[in-house]
C-alpha atoms as a printed R data frame, in Angstrom:
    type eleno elety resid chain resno        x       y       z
1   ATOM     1    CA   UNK     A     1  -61.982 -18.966 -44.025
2   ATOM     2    CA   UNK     A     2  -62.813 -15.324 -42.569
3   ATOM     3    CA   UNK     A     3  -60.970 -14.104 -39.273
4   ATOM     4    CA   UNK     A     4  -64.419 -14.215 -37.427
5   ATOM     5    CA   UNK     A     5  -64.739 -18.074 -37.581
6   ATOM     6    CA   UNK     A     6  -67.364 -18.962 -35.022
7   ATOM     7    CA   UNK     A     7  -70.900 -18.153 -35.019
8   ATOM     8    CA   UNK     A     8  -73.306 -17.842 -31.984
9   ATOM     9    CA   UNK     A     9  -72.869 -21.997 -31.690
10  ATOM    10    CA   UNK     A    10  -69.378 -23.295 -33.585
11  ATOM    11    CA   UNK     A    11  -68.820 -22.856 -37.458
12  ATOM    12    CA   UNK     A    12  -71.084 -24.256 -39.914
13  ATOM    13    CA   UNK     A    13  -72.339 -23.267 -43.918
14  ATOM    14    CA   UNK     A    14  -73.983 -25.340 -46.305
15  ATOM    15    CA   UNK     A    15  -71.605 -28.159 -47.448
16  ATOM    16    CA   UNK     A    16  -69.105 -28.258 -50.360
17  ATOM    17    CA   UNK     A    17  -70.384 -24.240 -50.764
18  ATOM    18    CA   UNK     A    18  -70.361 -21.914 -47.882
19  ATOM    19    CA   UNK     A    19  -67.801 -25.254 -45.947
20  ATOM    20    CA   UNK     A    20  -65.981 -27.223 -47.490
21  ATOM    21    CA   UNK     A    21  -64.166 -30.540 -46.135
22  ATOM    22    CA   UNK     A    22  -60.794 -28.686 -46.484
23  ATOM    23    CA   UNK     A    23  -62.108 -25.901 -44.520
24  ATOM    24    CA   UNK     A    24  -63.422 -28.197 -41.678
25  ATOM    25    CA   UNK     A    25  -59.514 -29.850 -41.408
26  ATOM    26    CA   UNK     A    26  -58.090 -26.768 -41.459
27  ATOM    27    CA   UNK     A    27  -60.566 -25.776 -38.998
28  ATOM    28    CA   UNK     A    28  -59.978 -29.008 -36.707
29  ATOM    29    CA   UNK     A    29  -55.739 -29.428 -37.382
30  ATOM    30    CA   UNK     A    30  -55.548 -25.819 -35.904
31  ATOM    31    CA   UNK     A    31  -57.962 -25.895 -32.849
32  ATOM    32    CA   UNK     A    32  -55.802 -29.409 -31.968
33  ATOM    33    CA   UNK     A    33  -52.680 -27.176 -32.642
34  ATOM    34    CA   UNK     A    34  -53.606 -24.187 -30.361
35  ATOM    35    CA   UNK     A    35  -55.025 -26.556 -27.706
36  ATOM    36    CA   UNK     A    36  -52.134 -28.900 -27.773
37  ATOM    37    CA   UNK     A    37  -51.370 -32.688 -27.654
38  ATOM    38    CA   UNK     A    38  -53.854 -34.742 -25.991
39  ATOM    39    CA   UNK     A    39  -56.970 -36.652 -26.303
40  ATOM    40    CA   UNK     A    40  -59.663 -35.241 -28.202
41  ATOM    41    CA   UNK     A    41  -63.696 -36.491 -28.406
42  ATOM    42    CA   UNK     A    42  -65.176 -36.411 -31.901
43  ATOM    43    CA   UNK     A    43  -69.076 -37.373 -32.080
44  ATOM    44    CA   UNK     A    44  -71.195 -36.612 -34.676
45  ATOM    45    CA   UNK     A    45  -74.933 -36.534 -35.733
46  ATOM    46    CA   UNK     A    46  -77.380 -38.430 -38.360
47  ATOM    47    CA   UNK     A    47  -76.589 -36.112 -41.221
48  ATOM    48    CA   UNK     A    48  -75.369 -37.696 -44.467
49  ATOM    49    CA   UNK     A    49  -71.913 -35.181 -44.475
50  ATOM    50    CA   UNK     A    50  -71.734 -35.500 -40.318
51  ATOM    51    CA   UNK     A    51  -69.823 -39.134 -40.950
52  ATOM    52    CA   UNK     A    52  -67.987 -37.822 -43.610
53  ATOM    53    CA   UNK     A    53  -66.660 -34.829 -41.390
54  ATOM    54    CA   UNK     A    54  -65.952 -36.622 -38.696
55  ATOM    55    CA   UNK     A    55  -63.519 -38.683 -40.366
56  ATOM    56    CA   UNK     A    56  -61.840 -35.714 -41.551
57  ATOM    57    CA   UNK     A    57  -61.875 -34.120 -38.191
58  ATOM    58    CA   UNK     A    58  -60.083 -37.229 -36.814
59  ATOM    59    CA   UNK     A    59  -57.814 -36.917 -39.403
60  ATOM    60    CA   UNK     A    60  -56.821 -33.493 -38.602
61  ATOM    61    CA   UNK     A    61  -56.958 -34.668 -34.838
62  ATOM    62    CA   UNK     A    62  -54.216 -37.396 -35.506
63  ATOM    63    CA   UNK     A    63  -51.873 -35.534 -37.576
64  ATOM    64    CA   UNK     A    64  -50.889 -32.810 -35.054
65  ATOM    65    CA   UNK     A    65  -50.433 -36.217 -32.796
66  ATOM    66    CA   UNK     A    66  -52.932 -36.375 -30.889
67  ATOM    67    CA   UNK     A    67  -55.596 -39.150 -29.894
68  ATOM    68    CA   UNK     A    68  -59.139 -39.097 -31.376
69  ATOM    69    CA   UNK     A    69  -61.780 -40.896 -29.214
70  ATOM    70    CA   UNK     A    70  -64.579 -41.694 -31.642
71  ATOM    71    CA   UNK     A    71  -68.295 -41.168 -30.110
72  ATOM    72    CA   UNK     A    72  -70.034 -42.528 -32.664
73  ATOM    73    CA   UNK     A    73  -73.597 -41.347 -33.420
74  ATOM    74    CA   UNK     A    74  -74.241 -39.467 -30.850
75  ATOM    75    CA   UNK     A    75  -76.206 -36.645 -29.408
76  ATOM    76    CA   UNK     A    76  -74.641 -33.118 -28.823
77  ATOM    77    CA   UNK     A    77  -74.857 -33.374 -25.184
78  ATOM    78    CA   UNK     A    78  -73.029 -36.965 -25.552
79  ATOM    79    CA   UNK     A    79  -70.063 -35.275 -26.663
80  ATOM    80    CA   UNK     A    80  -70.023 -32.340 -24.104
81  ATOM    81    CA   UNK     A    81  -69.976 -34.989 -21.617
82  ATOM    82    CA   UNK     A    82  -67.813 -37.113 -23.042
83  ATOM    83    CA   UNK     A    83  -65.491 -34.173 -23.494
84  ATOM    84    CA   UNK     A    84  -65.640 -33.893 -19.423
85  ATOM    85    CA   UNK     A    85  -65.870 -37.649 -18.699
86  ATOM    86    CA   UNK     A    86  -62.713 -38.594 -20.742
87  ATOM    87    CA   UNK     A    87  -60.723 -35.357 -19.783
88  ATOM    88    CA   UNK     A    88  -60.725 -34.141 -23.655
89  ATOM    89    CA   UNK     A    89  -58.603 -31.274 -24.881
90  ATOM    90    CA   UNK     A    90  -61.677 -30.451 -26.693
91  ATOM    91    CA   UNK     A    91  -64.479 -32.473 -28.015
92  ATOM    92    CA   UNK     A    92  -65.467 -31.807 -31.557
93  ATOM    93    CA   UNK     A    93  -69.351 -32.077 -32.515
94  ATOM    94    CA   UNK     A    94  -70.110 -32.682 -36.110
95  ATOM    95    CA   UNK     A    95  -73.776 -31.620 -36.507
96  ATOM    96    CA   UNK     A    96  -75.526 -28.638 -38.209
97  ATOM    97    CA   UNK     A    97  -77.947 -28.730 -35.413
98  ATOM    98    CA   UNK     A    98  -81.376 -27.261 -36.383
99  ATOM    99    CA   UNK     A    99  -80.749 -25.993 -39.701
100 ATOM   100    CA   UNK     A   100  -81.797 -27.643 -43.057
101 ATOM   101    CA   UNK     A   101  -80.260 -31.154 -44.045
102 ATOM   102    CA   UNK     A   102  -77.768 -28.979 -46.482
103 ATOM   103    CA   UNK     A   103  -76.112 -27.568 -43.736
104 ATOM   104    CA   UNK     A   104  -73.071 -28.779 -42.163
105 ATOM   105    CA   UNK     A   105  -71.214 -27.654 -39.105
106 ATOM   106    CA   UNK     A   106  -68.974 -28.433 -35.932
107 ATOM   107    CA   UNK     A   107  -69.412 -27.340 -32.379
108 ATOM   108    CA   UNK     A   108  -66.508 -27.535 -29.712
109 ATOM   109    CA   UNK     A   109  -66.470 -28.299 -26.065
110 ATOM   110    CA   UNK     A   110  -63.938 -27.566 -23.312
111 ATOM   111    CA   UNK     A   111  -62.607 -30.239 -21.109
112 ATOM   112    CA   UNK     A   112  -65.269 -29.485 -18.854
113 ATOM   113    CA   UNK     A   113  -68.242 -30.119 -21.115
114 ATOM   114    CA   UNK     A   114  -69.068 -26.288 -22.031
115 ATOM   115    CA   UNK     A   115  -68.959 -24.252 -25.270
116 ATOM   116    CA   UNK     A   116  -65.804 -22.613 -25.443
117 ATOM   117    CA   UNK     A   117  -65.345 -19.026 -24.246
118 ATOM   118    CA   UNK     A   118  -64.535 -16.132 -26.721
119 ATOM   119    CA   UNK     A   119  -61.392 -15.611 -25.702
120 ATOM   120    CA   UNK     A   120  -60.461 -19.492 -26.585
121 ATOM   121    CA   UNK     A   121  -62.476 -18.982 -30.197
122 ATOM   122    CA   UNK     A   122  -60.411 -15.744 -30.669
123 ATOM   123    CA   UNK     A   123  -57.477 -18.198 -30.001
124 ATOM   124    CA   UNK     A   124  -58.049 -20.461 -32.700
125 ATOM   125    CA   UNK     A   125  -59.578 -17.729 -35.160
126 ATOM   126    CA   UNK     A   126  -55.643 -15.811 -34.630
127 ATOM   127    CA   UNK     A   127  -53.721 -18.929 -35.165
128 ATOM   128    CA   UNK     A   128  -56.222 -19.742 -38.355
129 ATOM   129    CA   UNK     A   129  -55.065 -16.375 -39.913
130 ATOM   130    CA   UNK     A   130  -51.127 -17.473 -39.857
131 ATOM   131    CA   UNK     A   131  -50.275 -20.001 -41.987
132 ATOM   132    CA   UNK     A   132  -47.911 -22.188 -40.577
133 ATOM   133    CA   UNK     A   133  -46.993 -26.018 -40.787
134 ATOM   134    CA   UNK     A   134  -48.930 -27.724 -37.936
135 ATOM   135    CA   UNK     A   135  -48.501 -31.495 -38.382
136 ATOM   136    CA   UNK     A   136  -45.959 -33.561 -36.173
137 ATOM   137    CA   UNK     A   137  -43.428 -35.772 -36.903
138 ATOM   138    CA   UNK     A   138  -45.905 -38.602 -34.333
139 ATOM   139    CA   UNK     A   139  -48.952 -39.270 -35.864
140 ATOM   140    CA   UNK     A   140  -51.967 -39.896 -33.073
141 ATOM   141    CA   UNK     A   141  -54.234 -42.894 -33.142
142 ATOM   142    CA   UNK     A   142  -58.249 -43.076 -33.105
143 ATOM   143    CA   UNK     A   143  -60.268 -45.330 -30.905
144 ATOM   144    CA   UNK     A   144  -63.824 -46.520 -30.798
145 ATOM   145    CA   UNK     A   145  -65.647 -45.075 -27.569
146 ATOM   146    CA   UNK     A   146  -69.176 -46.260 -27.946
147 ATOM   147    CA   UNK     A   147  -69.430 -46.879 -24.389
148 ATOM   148    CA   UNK     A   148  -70.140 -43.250 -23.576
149 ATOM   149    CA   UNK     A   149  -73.163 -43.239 -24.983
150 ATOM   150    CA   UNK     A   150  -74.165 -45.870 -22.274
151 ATOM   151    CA   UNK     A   151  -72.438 -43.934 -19.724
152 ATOM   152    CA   UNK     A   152  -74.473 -40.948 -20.880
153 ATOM   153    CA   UNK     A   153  -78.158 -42.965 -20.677
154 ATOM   154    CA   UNK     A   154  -76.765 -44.329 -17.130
155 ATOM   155    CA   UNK     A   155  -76.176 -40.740 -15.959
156 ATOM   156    CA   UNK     A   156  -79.440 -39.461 -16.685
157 ATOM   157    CA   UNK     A   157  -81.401 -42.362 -15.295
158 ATOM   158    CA   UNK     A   158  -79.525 -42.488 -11.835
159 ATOM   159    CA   UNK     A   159  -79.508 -38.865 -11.625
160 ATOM   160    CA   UNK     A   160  -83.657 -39.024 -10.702
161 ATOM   161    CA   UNK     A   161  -85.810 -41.421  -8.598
162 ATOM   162    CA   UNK     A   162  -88.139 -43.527 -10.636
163 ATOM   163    CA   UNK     A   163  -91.507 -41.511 -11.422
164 ATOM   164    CA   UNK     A   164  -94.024 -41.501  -8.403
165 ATOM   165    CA   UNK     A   165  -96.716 -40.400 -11.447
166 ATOM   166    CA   UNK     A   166  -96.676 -42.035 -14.256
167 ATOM   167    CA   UNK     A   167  -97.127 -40.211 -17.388
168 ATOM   168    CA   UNK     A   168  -97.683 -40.524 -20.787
169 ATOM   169    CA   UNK     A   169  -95.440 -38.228 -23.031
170 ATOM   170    CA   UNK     A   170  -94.985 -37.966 -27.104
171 ATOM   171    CA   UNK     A   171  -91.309 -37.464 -28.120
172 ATOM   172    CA   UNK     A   172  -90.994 -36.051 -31.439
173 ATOM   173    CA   UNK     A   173  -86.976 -36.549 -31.852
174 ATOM   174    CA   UNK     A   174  -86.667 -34.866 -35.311
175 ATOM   175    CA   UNK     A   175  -85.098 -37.615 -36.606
176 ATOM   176    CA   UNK     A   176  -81.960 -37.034 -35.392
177 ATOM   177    CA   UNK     A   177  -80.056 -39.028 -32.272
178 ATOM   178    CA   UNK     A   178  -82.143 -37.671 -29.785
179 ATOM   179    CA   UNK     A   179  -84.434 -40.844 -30.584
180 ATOM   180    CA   UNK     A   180  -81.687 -42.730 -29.081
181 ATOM   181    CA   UNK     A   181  -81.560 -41.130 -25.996
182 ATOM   182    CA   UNK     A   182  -84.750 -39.530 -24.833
183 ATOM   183    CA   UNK     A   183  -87.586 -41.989 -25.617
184 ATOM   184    CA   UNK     A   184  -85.042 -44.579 -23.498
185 ATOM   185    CA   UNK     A   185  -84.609 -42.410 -20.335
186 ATOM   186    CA   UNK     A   186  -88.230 -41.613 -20.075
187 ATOM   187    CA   UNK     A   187  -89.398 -45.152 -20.059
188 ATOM   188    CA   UNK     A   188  -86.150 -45.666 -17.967
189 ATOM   189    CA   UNK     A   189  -87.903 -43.488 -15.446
190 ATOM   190    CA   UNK     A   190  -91.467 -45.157 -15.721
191 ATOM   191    CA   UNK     A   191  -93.385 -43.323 -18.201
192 ATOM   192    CA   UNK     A   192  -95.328 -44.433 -21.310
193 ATOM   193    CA   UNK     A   193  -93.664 -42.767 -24.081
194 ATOM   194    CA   UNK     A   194  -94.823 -42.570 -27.696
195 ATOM   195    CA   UNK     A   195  -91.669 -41.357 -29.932
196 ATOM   196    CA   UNK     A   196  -92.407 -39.775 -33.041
197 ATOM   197    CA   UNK     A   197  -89.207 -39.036 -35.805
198 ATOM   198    CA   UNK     A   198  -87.698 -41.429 -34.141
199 ATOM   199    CA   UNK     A   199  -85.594 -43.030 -37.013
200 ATOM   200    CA   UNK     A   200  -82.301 -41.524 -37.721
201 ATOM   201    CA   UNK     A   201  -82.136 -39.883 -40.934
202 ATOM   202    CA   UNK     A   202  -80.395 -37.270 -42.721
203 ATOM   203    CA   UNK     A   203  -83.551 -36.510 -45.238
204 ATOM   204    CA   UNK     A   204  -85.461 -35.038 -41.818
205 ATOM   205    CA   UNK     A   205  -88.629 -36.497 -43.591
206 ATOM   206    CA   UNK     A   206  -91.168 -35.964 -40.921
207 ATOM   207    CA   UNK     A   207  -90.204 -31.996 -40.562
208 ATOM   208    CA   UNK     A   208  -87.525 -29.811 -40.358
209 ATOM   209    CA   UNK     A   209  -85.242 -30.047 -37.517
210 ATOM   210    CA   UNK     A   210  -85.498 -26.554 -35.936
211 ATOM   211    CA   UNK     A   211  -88.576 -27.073 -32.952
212 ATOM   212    CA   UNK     A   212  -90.468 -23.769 -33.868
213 ATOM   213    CA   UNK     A   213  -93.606 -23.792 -33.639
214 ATOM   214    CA   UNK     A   214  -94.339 -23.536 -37.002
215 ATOM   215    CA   UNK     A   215  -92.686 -26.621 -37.659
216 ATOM   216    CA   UNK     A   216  -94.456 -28.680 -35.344
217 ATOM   217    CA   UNK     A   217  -97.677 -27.234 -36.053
218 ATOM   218    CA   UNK     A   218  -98.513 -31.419 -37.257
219 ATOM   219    CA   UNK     A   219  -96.816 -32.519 -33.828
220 ATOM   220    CA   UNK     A   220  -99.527 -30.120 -31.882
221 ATOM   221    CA   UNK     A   221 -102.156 -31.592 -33.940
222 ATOM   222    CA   UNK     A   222 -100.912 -34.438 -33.074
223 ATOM   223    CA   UNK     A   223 -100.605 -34.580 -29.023
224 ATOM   224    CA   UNK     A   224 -104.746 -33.998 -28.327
225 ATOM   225    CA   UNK     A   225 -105.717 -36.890 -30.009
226 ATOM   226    CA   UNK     A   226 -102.852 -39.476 -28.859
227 ATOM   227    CA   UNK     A   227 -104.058 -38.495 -25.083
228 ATOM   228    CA   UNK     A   228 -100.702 -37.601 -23.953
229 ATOM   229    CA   UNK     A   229  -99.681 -35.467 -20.976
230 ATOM   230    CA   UNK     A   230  -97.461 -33.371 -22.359
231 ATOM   231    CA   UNK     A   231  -94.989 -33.430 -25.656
232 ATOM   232    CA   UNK     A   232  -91.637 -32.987 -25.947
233 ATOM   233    CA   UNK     A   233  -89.569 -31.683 -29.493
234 ATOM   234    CA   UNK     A   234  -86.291 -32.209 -29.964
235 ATOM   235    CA   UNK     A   235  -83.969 -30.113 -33.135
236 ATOM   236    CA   UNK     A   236  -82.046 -32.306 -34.905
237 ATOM   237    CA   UNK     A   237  -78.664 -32.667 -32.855
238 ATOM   238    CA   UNK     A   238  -81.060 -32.623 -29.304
239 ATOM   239    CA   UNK     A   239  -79.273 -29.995 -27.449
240 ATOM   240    CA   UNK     A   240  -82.407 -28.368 -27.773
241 ATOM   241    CA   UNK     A   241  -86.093 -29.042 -26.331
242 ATOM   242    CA   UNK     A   242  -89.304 -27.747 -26.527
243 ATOM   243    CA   UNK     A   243  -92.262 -28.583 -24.606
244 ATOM   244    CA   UNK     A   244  -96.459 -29.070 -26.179
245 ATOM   245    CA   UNK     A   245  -98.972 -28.969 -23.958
246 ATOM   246    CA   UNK     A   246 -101.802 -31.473 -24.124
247 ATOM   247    CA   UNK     A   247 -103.602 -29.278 -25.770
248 ATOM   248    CA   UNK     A   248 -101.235 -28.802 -28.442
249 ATOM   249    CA   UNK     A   249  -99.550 -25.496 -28.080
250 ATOM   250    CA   UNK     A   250  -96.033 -24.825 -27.819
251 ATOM   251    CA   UNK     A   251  -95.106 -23.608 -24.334
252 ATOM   252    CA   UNK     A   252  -92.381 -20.639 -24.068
253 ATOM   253    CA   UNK     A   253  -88.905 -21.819 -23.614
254 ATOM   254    CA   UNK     A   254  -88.962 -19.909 -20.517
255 ATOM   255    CA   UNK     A   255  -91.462 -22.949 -19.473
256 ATOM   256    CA   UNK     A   256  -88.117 -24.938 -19.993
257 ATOM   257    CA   UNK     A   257  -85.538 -23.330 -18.278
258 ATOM   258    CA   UNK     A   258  -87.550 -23.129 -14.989
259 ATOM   259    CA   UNK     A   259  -88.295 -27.044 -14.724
260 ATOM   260    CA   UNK     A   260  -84.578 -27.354 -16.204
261 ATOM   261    CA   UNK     A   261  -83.650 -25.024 -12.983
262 ATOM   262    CA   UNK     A   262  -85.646 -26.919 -10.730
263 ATOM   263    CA   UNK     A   263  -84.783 -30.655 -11.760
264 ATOM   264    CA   UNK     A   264  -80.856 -29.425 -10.843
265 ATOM   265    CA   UNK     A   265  -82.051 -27.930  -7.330
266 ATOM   266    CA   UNK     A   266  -83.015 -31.893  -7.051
267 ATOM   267    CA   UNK     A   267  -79.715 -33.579  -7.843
């Protein structure tokens, strides 16, 4: 792998070309070495080589001797906050996000649920350039934590009061996990919701996960006629949103941010 590891959101390529399993457990065996023995999150998305990767990030994970709590299926944002909820060395996302279903790719978290800085990446992109025997003579275990995904769904819904409006809102969830999230919480908090992409599935057959406009050019044909309020668009690992106006057009992500900004003056 080259000395200048991460990209703008983790490390990812196309799989078995541009990353290849033994690069992602080098990759994973050295963050777990530089960050030290502990407990480590590893969640992953709907993508065929997500599962796959996972495995061999927990792998990695438990050779150094360290514990590997297994998310599961997961949103993005699961993992950040599992990474903070179970006090996490790191927390390992296996997801390619919103690039094409022959991408693959991991994103970290710090124990406190953020990407990592670039001093921490420049950490693990030094110790990548020295070769040196990493594994330990105690070989970690990995546990099933699907209960953070309920803790996650729990969070969101008790962090607002029930709608005083209801409204009706399309989700289009790019079939990735957001489906298993979003569609939930809404109706959680009193709103007709009509998902779209809602299956998981690593073919992305209703569109390609990346919420550009161009993309969901079907979606905004889509939202006049099923009388909706508003629409929502997820990319395929749902750290990201987009939001369609009734009429159909994609509002700025600017539109975002500011509701985003003034939902946390709320809480």
């Amino acid at each position: 792998m080259l000395s200048h590891v991460f990209g703008t959101a983790g490390v990812r390529g196309v799989f078995n070309k541009t990353q290849t399993p033994v690069q992602v457990y080098r990759f994973a065996e050295t963050t777990a070495f530089v960050f030290g023995r502990g407990t480590y999150g590893v969640g992953w998305d709907g993508r065929k080589t997500s599962a796959l990767l996972a495995r061999t990030i927990t792998a990695a994970i438990n050779s150094t001797g360290s514990e590997a709590l297994l998310f599961g299926l997961v949103p993005t944002p699961v993992t950040a906050f599992g990474a903070r909820g179970r006090m996490c060395s790191i927390g390992f996302s296996v997801t390619a996000s919103h690039n094409p279903p022959e991408f693959s790719g991991v994103k970290l978290f710090n124990g406190r649920g953020m990407e990592l800085s670039q001093s921490d990446e420049e950490r693990v992109e030094r110790a990548l350039a020295v070769e040196v025997k990493k594994n330990s003579t105690k070989f970690g275990l990995a546990t099933r934590d699907v209960e953070i995904f309920y803790e996650y769904r729990g969070a969101l819904l008790s962090r607002y009061q029930p709608a005083g409006k209801r409204l009706r809102i399309a989700v289009d969830c790019a079939a990735g996990p957001g489906g298993l999230i979003t569609p939930y919480v809404l109706k959680g908090l009193g709103h007709d919701v009509i998902p779209v992409n809602a299956q998981v599935s690593w073919r992305f057959p209703g569109r390609q996960p990346e919420p550009t406009a161009e993309n969901l050019e079907e979606f905004g044909r889509m939202v006049p006629n099923l009388g909706v309020d508003f629409g929502f668009a997820h990319d395929g690992d749902a750290d990201r949103l987009v939001i369609v106006n009734r009429a159909g057009r994609v509002l700025p992500d600017s539109v975002c941010s500011i509701l985003a900004l003034k939902g946390l003056e709320k809480t």
